[in-house]
C-alpha positions as CSV (number, residue, x, y, z in Angstrom):
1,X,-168.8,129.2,141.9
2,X,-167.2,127.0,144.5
3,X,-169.9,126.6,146.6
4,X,-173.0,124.5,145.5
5,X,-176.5,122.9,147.3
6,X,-175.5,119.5,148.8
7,X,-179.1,119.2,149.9
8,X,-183.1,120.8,150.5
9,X,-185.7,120.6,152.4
10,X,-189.1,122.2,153.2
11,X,-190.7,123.2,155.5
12,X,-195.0,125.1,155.7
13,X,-192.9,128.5,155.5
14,X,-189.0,127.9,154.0
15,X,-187.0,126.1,152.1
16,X,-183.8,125.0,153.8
17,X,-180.4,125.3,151.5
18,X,-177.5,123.1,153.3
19,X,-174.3,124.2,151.3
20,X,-171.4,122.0,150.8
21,X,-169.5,124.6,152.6
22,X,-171.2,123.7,155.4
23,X,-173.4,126.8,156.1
24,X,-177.5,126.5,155.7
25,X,-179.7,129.5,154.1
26,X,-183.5,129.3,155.1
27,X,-185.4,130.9,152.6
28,X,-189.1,132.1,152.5
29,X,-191.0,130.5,150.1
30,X,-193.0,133.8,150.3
31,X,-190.3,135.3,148.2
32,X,-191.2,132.5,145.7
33,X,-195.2,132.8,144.8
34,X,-195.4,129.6,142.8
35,X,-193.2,127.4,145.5
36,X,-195.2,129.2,147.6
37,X,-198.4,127.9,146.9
38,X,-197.1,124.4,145.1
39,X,-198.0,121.3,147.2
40,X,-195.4,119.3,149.4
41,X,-195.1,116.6,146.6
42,X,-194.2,119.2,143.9
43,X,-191.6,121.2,146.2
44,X,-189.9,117.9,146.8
45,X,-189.8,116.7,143.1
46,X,-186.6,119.0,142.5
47,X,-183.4,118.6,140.8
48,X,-180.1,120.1,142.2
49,X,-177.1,121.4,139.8
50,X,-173.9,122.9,140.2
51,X,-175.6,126.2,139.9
52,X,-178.8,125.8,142.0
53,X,-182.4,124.3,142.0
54,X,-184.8,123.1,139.6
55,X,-188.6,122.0,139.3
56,X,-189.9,120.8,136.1
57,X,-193.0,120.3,137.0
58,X,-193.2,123.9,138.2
59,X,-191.2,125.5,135.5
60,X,-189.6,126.7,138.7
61,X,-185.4,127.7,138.5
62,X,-183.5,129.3,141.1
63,X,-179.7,129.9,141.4
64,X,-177.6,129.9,144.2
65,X,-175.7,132.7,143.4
66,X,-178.7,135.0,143.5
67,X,-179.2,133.7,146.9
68,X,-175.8,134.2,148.2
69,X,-175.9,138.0,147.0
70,X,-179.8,139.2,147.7
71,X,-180.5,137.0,150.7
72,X,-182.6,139.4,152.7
73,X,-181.1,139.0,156.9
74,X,-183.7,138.6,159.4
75,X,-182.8,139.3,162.6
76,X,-182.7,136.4,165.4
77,X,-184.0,138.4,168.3
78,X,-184.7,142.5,168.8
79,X,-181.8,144.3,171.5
80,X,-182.9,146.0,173.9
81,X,-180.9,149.9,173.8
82,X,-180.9,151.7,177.4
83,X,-181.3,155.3,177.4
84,X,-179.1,157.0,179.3
């Protein structure tokens, strides 16, 4: 894989990804039930790889590649459709 984590942060509600190919994925950490309910110091004792993310202290692994392929979309704001 080409494309690895240069960087993450946190957030109350998502982790932010920021890809050296310059894109950044927000993730839930809903989708994640122990990073969900770790404390801010755990989330930000992590360690990045070539191949994702890592918390020891949370037993905690997660790979990029899985986010790249099963990242669910949300959408920005709802369209409003006329009738006709």
């Amino acid at each position: 894989m080409s494309v690895s984590i240069k960087s993450a942060k946190f957030d109350p509600y998502n982790m932010w990804l920021q890809l050296s190919d310059g894109r950044t994925l927000g993730v839930p950490l809903a989708y994640f039930p122990v990073l969900e309910n770790a404390s801010t110091e755990q989330l930000e004792k992590f360690e990045l790889s070539p191949y994702g993310i890592h918390w020891d202290e949370l037993n905690e692994d997660l790979g990029l590649e899985g986010f790249l392929s099963t990242q669910k979309l949300q959408p920005v704001r709802a369209r409003s459709v006329k009738k006709a």
